[in-house]
N, C-alpha and C positions, 0 to 999 in steps of 0.2 A: 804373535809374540816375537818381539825382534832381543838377543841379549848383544848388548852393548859392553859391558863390562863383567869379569868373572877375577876372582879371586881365589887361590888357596889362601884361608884367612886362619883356618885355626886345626889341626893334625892331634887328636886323643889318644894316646895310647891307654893301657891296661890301668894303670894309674892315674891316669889324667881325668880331672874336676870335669862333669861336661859343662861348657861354656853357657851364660846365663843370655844366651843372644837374644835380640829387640825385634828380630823381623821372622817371618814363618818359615818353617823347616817342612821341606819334603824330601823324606826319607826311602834310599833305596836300599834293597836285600834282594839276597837268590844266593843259588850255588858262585862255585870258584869262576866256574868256566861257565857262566852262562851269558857274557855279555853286557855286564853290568856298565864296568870301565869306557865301553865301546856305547852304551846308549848315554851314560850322561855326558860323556864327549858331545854325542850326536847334539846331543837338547840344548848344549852351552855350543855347539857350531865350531866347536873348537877340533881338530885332525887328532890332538893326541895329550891335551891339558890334563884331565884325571887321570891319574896313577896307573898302568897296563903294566901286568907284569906276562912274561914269558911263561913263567910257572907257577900256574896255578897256588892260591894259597899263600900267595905274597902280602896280597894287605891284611897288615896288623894292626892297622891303626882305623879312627872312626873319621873322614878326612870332610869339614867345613866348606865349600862353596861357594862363597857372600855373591851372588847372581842380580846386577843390575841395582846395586846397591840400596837392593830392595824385599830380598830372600835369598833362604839357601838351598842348595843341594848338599844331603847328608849320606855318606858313600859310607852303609854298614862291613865292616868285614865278612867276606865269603864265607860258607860254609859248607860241610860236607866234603872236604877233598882229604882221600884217603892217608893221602906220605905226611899229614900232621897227627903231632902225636894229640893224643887223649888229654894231657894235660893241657894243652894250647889251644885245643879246641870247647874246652871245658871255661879257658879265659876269655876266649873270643865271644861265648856263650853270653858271660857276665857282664862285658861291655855293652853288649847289645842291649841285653837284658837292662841293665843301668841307664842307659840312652832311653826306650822306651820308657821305664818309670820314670822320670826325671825334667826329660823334655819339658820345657812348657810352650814351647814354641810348637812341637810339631804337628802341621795340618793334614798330613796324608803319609801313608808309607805304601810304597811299591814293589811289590813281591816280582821279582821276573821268574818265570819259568822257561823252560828249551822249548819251542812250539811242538819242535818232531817226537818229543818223549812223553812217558806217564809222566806227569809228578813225582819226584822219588819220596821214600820213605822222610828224610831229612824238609821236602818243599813243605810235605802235610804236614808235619808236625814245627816247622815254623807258619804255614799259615793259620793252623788250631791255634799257635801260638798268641799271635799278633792279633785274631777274634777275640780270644782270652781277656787279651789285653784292656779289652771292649773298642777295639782300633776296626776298620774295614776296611780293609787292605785291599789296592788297585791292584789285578794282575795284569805285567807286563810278559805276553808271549814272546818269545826273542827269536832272531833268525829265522825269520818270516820270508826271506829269500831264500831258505833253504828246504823249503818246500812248493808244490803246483799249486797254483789260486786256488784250481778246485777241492784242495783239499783244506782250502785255509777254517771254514766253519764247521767241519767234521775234526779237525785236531783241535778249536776253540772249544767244540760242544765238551769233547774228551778232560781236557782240563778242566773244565766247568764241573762234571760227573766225579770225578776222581779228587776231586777239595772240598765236595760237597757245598758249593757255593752257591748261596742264595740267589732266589732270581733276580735279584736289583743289584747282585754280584757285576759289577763292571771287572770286564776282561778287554783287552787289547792289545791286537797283532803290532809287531815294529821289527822294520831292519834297520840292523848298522848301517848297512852297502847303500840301499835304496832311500833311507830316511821315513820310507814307509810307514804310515801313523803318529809321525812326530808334531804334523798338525793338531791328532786328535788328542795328545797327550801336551801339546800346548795349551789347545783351550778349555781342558781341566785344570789344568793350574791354573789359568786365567780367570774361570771360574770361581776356584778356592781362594785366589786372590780377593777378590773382589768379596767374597764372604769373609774376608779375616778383617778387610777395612770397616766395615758397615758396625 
């Protein structure tokens, strides 16, 4: 997949209609700080285009990516960072929330997890979430440089255990630094592409 073109095309806040867009959405989530900003950077080739904040818990909006003028990237609001208060995490919930029922475009949503950690309380209960949904959510492992090779299928198995994720559960390792599995999360989309045209 080569991206040729990217756009910020359309930024939702709390209030905001979600956009009745024509081409397919894939959607990401995870915690604040688990590298969300820094992988759909990676995927768009771009150093620093999506939104990075310093502090944790910044984005409040649900932020459009018109990719190749032919799909998007949909950047959910973080979740789970403690210094926000209960009520703005309570609206963050509903945006998401509204996004998922709503969509009619979206063809995948991708859960990132930390490679090096369990799944917190907050990963589970958006991943139950997003099955719920009756969605099957790609796990994205993140900062996959920040661990030894040999330990890369022994921290994948642990996540896999701790989401209770089925066997046909697709999981995948990626770094920011390295670009490590950006191939194999291109040619998923590649894939979902090609099933959205048919």
């Amino acid at each position: 997949m080569v991206i040729k073109f990217v756009n910020l095309e359309t930024v939702c806040g709390i209030t905001s209609k979600i956009p009745d867009n024509e081409f397919p959405e894939f959607a990401f989530a995870g915690k604040s700080n688990v590298g969300k900003s820094s992988l759909i950077n990676g995927l768009m080739n771009r150093k620093s285009y999506a939104r990075t904040s310093a502090e944790p818990g910044k984005t409040q909006t649900i932020n459009y990516y018109l990719i190749n003028k032919s799909f998007y990237f949909v950047d959910l609001p973080g979740y789970g960072y403690a210094k926000v208060s209960e009520d703005t995490k309570k609206k963050w919930g509903k945006m998401v929330e509204n996004y998922l029922n709503n969509s009619k475009q979206l063809r995948q949503i991708f859960l990132l997890i930390d490679i090096r950690h369990e799944p917190s309380a907050n990963d589970k209960m958006m991943y139950d979430w997003i099955c719920y949904q009756g969605l099957k959510p790609i796990i994205i492992a993140t900062k996959a440089d920040k661990i030894k090779k040999s330990q890369l299928e022994k921290q994948l198995n642990m996540i896999r255990e701790n989401l209770n994720m089925p066997e046909d559960g697709i999981i995948m390792p990626y770094s920011a630094l390295s670009k490590f599995g950006r191939d194999e999360i291109y040619e998923l989309l590649e894939k979902e592409l090609a099933s959205a045209q048919e």
